[in-house]
N, C-alpha and C positions, 0 to 999 in steps of 0.2 A: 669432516673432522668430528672427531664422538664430543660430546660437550665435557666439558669439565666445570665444575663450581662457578657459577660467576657470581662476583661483589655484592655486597648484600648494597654497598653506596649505588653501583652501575645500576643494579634495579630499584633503587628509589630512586635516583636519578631519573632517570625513562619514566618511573610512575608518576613522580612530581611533575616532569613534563607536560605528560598527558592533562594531567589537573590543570595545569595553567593553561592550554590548551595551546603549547608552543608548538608541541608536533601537531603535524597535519592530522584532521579528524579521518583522514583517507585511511590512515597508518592505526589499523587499530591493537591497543595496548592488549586485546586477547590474544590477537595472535602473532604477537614477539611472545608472551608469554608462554602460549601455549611451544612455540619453535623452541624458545631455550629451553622447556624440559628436558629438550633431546641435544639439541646443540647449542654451543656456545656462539655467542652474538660473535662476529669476525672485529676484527680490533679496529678495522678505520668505520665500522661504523658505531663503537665502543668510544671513539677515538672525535669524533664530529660531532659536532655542533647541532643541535634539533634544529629543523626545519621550520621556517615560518611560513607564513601566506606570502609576506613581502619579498620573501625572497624568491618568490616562482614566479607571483600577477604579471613583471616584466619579459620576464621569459619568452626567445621565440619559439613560435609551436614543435621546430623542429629538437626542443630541448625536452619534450615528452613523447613519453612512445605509444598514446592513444591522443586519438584528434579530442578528446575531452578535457583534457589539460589534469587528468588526474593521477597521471603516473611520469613526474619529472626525473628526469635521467643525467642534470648536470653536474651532480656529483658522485663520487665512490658509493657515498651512504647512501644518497638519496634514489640511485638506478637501484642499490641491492636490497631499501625497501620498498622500493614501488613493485619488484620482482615478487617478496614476502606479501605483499598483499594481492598482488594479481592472480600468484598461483594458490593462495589461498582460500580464493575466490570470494574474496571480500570490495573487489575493484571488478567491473563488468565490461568488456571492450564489444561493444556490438561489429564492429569491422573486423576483426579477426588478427588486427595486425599487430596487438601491441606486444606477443608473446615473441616476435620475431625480430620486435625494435628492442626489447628489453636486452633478447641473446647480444645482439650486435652491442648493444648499449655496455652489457656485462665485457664483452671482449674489449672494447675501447678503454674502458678503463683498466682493464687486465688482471680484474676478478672474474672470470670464468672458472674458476673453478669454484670458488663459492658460489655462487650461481648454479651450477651446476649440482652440488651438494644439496640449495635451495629444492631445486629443481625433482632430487629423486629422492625427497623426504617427503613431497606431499602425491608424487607418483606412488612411494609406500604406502601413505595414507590413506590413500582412493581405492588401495586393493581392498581396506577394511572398511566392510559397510557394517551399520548400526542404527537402531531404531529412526536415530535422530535424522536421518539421510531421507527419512520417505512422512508425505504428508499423511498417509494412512497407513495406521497399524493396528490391527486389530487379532483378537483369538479366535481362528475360529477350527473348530472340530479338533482343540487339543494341540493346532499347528501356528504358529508366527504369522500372520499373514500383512505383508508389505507392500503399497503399490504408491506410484507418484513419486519417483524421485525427485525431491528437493534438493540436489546435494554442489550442484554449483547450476549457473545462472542459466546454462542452456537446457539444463534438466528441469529446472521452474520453468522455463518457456512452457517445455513440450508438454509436460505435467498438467501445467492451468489449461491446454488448447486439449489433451486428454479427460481433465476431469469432464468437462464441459459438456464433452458427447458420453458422458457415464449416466446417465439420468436412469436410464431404463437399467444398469446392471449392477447399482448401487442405491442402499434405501436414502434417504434424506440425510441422515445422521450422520454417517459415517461420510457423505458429501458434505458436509459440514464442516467435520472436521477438516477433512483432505483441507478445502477452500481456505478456510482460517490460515494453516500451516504456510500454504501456498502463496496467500497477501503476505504475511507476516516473513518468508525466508526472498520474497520481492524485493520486501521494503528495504531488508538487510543489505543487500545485492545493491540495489539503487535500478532492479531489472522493469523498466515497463512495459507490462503486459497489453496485449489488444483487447483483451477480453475481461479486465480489470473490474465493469460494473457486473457484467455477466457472474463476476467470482463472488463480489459483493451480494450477491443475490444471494448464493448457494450457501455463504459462510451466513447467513441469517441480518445483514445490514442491510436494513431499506424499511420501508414502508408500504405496504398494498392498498388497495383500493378494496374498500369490501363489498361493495355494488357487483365488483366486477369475478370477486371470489364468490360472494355469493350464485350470481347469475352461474360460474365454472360448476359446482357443485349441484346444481341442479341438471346443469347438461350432465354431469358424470352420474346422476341420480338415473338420468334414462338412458346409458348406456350398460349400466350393468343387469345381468340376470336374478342374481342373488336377491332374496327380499331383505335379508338382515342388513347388506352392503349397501341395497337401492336408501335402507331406511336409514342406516348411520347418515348417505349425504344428505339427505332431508335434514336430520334432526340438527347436524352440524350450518346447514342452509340457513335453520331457522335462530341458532342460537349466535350466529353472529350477523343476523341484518341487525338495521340501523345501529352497530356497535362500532367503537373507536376502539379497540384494544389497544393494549399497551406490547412493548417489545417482548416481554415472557409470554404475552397469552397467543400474539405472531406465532409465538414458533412452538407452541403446544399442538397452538392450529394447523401446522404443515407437518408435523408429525402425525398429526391424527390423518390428515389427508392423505399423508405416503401413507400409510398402514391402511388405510379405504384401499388406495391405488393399488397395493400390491397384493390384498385380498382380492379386488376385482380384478388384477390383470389387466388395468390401466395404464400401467406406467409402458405397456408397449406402444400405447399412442400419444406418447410423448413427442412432438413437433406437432402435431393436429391438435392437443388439448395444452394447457400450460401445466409446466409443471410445481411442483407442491410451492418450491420459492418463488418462482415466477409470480404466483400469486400473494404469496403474504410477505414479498418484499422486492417489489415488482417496479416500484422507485429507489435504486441501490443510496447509496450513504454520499457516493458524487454527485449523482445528479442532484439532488435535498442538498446537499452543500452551496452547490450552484445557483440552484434556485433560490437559497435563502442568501446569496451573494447579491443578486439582483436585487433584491427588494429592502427595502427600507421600515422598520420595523416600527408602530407609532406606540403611545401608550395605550391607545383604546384598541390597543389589537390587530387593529387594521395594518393592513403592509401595503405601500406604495411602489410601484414597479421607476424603479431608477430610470428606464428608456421613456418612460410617461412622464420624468420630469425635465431629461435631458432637451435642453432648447427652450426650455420655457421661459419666460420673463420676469425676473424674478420682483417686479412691480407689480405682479397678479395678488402675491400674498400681500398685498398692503396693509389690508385688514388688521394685519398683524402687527403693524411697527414698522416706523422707518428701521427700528435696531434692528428688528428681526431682515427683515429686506435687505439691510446691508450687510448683516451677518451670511448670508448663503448666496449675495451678490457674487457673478465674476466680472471676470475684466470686459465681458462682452456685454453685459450686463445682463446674462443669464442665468438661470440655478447651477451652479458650483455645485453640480453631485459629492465632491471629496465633504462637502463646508456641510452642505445638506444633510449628510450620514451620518455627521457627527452630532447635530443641532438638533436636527428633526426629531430623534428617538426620545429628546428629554421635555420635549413640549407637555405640558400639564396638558389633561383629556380634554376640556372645552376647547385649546389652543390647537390641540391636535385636530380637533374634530372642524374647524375655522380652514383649516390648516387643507382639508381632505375637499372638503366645498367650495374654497378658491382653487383646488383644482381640476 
């Protein structure tokens, strides 16, 4: 059905929804939006009630057509937008079945043909590709050049397991971007990747080790011929021992590195040597997450490994106060890590430092 005008109410309505957050956050208000450009919303789902949480949590599984529980089918509206989001590809079914529960789902209720309508409006859509579809686009030699399709969830799979082995045929930068685009149309998706810190590296989030770039930089000094290239890793060697850079001067530095590398003709030993992110952010943004999830942060700087206090007695700290003792006491009468996380970080520096020698 070609759209016609709909209600300037029907679309504040929907919008107000969204605001209150009655419809599902699954159901996203871009893309009704975007679908009614072209076609008009079908009348019972114009006609229905927004969706709550409360009205699906009860639901048995067999009332959605992915084992995830994010596309419920036990009503008119609610199967013909789970269908609007799935072939939107705003909803991700890793099992492959929910496109088959959804038809059946549509026929049951005896919307199949909207459904079907649904169905070869974004079949349209996918004939027409556009910048936004691929994580990398660049100009080069006067020509468009597009690679990584981003453009639904099994295209980010294959895309991030692609970029991954592109080291040697892509400079840094341009991996960069690709990775960015590639977290970022994931996150949308709700798709998670295997190679997720590996991407984090390449999109510039982490942290390196400079011991250990440095140390890289000097084997790359005695594999090249060149004297100007041998001398760039020298002087780049020398300019960042005993330094702590910050995240801009990171990724100055891996720039400079792929530009060595692809002046020397390094980057074709790429698995034998690390490459440029590898090194200057060679701890992604997860793992540093994790890490600083375990540990307990004091005022004197010091951080406390959370497994170093699990089990402990919490009568060791006495030194400190029966309050304090009972404050981070459990029921076992050991440190309550939840009590401790919360206490421990506001201890004044002597207390903290009391704090670190009773353990």
């Amino acid at each position: 059905m070609t759209r016609t005008p709909t209600s300037c109410s029907m679309v504040f309505g929907l919008i107000q929804a969204f605001r209150e957050g009655l419809i599902m956050q699954l159901f996203s208000l871009r893309t009704v939006s975007d679908y009614t450009r072209v076609h008009e919303l079908p009348s019972f789902v114009k006609d229905a009630g927004v969706i709550n949480e409360e009205d699906i949590v009860d639901l048995p599984q067999q009332a959605f057509a992915d084992p995830l529980r994010k596309l419920p089918t036990h009503t008119k509206a609610a199967t013909w937008m789970s269908a609007l989001a799935f072939h939107a590809g705003e909803i991700y079914d890793p099992t492959g079945v929910a496109a088959v529960k959804l038809e059946k789902a549509a026929a049951f209720w005896g919307i199949g043909a909207e459904y079907r309508q649904l169905v070869e409006h974004f079949t349209k859509q996918a004939e027409v590709v556009t910048d936004a579809d691929f994580a990398l686009v660049a100009d080069v030699d006067g020509a468009r050049y597009r690679r990584f399709s981003i453009r639904g969830p099994e295209n980010v799979k294959e895309s991030a397991a692609d970029l991954e082995k592109s080291a040697s045929i892509y400079p840094w930068p341009m991996r960069k971007q690709a990775a960015a685009a590639i977290l970022k149309r994931a996150n949308e998706l709700h798709v998670n990747l295997d190679n997720q810190r590996n991407l984090e590296r390449v999109a510039g989030l982490g942290m390196g080790d400079m011991s250990t770039v440095c140390d890289s930089l000097l084997l790359r000094s005695k594999m090249v011929k060149d004297a100007a290239i041998r001398e760039r890793f020298e002087k780049l060697a020398a300019f960042i021992k005993d330094r702590r850079p910050k995240l801009a001067e990171l990724e100055k530095l891996a720039s400079a590195i792929d530009l060595a590398d692809r002046a020397g003709r390094l980057y074709q030993y790429y698995g034998t040597i690390q490459t440029p992110e590898e090194l200057c952010f060679g701890r992604s943004v997860s793992e540093l997450q994790e890490k600083r999830a375990s540990f307990i942060e004091l005022t004197t700087g010091k951080v406390i490994s959370k497994e170093a206090l699990a089990g402990t007695d919490a009568d060791r700290f006495a030194a400190l106060g029966d309050d304090f003792v009972n404050a981070i006491r459990g029921d076992d009468g050991k440190v309550d890590i939840k009590k401790a996380e919360e206490l421990c970080p506001t201890l004044p520096a002597d207390d903290a430092r009391l704090f670190v020698n009773s353990l």
